[in-house]
C-alpha positions as CSV (number, residue, x, y, z in Angstrom):
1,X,-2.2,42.1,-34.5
2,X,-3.8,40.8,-31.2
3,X,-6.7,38.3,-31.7
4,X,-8.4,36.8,-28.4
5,X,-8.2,33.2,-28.3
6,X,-11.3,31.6,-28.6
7,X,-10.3,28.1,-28.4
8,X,-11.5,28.0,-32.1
9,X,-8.0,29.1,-33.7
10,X,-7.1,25.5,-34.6
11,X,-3.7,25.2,-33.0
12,X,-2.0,21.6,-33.3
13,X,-2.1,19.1,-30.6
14,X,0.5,19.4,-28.1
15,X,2.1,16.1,-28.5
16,X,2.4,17.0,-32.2
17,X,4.2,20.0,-31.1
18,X,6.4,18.0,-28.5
19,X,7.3,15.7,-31.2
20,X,8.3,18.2,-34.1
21,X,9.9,20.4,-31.2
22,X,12.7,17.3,-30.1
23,X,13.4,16.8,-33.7
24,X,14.2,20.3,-34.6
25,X,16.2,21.2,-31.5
26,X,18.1,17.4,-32.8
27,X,18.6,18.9,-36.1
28,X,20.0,22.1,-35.0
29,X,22.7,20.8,-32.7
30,X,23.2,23.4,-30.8
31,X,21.4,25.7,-28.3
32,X,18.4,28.1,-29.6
33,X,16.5,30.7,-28.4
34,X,12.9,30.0,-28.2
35,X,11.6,32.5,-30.2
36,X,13.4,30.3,-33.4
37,X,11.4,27.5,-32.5
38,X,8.1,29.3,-32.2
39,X,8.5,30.6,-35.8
40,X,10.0,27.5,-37.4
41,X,7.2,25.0,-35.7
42,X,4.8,27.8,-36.7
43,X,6.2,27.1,-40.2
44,X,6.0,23.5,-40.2
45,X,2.3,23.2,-39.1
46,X,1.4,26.1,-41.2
47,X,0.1,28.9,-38.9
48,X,-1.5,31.2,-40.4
49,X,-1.0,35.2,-38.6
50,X,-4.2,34.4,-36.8
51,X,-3.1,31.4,-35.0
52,X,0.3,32.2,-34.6
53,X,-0.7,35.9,-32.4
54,X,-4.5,34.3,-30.9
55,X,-4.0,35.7,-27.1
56,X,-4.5,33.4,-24.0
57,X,-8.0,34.7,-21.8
58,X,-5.7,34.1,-19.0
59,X,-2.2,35.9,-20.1
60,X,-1.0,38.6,-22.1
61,X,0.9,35.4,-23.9
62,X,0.3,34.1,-27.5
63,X,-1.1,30.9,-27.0
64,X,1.2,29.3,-29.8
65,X,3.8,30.2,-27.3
66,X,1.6,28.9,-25.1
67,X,1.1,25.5,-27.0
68,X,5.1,25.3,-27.5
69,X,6.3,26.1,-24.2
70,X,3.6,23.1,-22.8
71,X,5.3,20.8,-25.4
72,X,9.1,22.2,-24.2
73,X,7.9,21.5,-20.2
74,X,6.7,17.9,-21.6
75,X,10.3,17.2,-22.8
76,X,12.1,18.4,-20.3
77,X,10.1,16.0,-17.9
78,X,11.0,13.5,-20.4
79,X,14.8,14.5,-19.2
80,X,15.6,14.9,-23.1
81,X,16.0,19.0,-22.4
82,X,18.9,20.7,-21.0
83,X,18.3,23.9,-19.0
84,X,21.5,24.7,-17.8
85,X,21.3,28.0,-20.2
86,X,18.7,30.4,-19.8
87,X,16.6,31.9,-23.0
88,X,18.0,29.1,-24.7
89,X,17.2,25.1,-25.2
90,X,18.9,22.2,-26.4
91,X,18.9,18.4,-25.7
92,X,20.7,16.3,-23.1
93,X,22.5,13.4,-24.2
94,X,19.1,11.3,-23.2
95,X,17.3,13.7,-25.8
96,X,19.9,13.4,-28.5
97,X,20.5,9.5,-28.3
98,X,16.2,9.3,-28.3
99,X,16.1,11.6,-31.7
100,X,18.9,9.0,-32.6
101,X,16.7,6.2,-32.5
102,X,13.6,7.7,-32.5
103,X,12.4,6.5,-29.8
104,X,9.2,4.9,-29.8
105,X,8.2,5.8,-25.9
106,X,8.2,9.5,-26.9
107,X,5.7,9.3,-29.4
108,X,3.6,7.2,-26.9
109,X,4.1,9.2,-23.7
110,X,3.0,12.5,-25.4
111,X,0.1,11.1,-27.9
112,X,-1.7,11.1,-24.6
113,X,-1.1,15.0,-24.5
């Protein structure tokens, strides 16, 4: 099902995303491939078919993707994402030891997202 995104799907705010995104790839341990995290963030906020397949104007790209892939970007400027594998993500030691602790400047650095 391709639905044009309108800007009125209701997708959640990227730093939401960001946020959910570091703690799941914490919780998992070990690398993923993104399409897992699309589907399980998806999950979490509750995305209905709609929201989860709304098309960018400018791409051929979902933007949920979209959304995720800004909140993945945000992290690994962050330095808390390894990409040393392709297709796949995972934390750096920074990103673990800040999921640790839950670090307080994350939540501040991407509430302004």
């Amino acid at each position: 099902m391709k639905v044009q995104w309108d800007n009125k799907v209701g997708l959640p705010e990227t730093g939401s995303v960001a946020i959910w995104l570091h703690h799941f790839l914490y919780l998992r341990a070990k690398p993923v491939e993104p399409k897992e995290m699309y589907d399980q963030l998806a999950d979490h906020f509750g995305l209905d078919t709609r929201q989860r397949h709304a098309m960018r104007h400018t791409t051929s790209e979902p933007a949920w993707h979209n959304r995720v892939q800004t909140a993945r970007e945000h992290l690994r400027k962050l330095g808390y994402l390894d990409g040393s594998q392709f297709g796949l993500w995972s934390l750096t030691p920074d990103g673990i030891a800040a999921a640790k602790k839950q670090e307080p400047r994350l939540s501040e650095s991407i509430s302004d997202l």
